[in-house]
C-alpha positions as CSV (number, residue, x, y, z in Angstrom):
1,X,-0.8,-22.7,7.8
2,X,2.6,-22.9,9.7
3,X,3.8,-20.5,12.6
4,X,6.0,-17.8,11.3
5,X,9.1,-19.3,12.6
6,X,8.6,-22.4,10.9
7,X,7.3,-20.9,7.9
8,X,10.3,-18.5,7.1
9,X,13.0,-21.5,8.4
10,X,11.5,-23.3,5.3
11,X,11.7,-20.5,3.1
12,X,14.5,-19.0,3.9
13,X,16.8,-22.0,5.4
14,X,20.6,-20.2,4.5
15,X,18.8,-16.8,6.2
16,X,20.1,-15.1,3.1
17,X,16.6,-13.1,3.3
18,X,17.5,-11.9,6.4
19,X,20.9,-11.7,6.6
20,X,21.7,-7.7,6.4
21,X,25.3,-7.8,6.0
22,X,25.2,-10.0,2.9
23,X,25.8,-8.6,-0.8
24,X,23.6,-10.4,-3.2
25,X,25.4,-12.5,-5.4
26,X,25.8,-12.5,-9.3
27,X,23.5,-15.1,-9.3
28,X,21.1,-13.6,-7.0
29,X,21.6,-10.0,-8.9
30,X,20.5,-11.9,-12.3
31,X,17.6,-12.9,-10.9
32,X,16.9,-9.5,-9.9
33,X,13.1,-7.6,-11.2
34,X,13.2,-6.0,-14.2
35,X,11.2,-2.6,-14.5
36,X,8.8,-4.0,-17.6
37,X,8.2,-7.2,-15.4
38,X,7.1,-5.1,-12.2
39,X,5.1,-2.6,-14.4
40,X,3.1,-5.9,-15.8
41,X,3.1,-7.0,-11.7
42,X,2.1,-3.4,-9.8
43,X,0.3,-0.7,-11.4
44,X,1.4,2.6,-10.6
45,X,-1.5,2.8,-8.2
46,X,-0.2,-0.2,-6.7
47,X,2.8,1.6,-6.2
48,X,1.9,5.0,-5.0
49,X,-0.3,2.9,-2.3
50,X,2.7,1.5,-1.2
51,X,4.5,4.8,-1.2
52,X,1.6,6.7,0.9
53,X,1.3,3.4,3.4
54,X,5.3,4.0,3.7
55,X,4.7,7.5,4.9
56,X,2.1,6.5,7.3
57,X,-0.1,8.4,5.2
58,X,-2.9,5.2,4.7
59,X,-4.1,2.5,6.6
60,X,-2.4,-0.8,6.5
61,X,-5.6,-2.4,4.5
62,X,-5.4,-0.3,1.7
63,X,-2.1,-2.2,1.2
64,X,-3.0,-5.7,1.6
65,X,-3.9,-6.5,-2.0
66,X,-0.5,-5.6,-3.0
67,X,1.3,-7.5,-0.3
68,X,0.8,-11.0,-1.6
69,X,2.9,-10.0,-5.1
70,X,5.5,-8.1,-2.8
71,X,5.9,-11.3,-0.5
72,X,6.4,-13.5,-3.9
73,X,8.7,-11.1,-5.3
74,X,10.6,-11.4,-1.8
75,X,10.8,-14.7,-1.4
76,X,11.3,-16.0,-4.9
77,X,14.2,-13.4,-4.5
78,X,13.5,-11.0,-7.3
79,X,14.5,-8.1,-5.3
80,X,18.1,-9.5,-3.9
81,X,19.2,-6.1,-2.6
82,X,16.3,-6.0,0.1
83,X,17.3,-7.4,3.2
84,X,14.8,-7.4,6.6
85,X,15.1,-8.8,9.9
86,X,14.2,-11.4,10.8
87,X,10.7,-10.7,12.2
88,X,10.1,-8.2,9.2
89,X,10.2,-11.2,7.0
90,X,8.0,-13.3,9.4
91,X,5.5,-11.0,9.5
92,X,5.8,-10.4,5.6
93,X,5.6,-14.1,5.2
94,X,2.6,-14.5,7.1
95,X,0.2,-11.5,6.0
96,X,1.1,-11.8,2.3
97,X,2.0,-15.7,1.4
98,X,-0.4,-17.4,4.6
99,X,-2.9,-13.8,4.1
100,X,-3.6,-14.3,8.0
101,X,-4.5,-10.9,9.6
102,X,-2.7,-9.0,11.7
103,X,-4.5,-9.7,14.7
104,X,-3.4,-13.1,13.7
105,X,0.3,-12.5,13.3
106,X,-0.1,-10.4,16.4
107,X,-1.3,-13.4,18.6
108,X,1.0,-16.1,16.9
109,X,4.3,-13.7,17.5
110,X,2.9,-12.3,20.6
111,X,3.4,-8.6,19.8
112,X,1.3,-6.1,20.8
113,X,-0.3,-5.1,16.9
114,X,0.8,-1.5,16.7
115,X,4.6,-3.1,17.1
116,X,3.7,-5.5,14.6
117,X,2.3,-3.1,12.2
118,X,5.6,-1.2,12.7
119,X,7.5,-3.9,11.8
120,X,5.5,-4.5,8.9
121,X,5.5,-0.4,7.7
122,X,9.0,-0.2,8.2
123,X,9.7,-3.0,5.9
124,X,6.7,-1.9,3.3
125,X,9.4,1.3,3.6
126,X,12.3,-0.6,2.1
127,X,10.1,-2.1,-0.7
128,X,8.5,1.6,-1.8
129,X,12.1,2.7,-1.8
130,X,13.3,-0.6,-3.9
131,X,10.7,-0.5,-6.5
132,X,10.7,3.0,-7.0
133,X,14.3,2.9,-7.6
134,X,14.0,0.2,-10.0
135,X,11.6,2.2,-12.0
136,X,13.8,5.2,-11.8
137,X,17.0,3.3,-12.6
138,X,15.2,1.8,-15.6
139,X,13.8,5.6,-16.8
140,X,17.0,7.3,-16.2
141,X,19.0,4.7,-18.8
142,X,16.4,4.9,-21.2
143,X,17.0,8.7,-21.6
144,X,19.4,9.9,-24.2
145,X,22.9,10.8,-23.1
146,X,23.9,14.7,-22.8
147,X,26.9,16.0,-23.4
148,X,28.2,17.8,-20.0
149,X,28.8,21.9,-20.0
150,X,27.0,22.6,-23.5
């Protein structure tokens, strides 16, 4: 296992995870997650876990199963519209591709663990919001078209 700065320099080497400014390419956008692909990845459970850990309504561990297939999806870029910082990403990188703990990514990015679990929450928070809007988006263009004022 690298360090985290190490680890996300080789993943991300053009910092276009990180970068927040950037607007995903075409080629980046094709890429992107279909709903049918993340319905065969993430069960709905899977996803309202995610949702309630977003809220600060669960612990952190009853997300960590679901973290490894959010890191992938991250870092193979299958969701190009999420951006994080660059320590989001780290600490992504670490508890879901390297599965250390976060008493481990606490030590290694010498952060006290409730800032790194913030860090991690906040970003869980823009990949509840990202999938759900996926499945949404998806949902809302299968429905039949309506004829405004009748």
């Amino acid at each position: 296992k690298f360090n985290a700065a190490l680890a996300l320099s080789l993943v991300d080497p053009m910092r276009q995870l990180t970068a927040t400014q950037r607007e995903p390419t075409p080629k980046q956008l094709a890429r992107d997650i279909n709903a049918t692909e993340l319905q065969q990845l993430l069960t709905p459970h899977d996803l309202r876990r995610l949702e309630l850990y977003a809220q600060n309504m669960v612990d952190h561990h009853l997300v960590l199963d679901v973290v490894p297939t959010v890191a992938r999806l991250l870092f193979y870029g299958r969701l190009p519209e999420l951006r994080g910082s660059y320590l989001q990403m780290a600490i992504v990188l670490c508890v879901g591709l390297q599965h250390k703990s976060v008493d481990e990514v606490s030590a290694e990015l010498q952060l006290p663990i409730n800032q790194v679990l913030a860090f991690f929450n906040k970003m869980m928070r823009k990949v509840a919001k990202a999938l759900r809007s996926k499945l949404e988006a998806e949902a809302e263009a299968a429905l039949p078209m309506t004829r405004e004022g009748v």
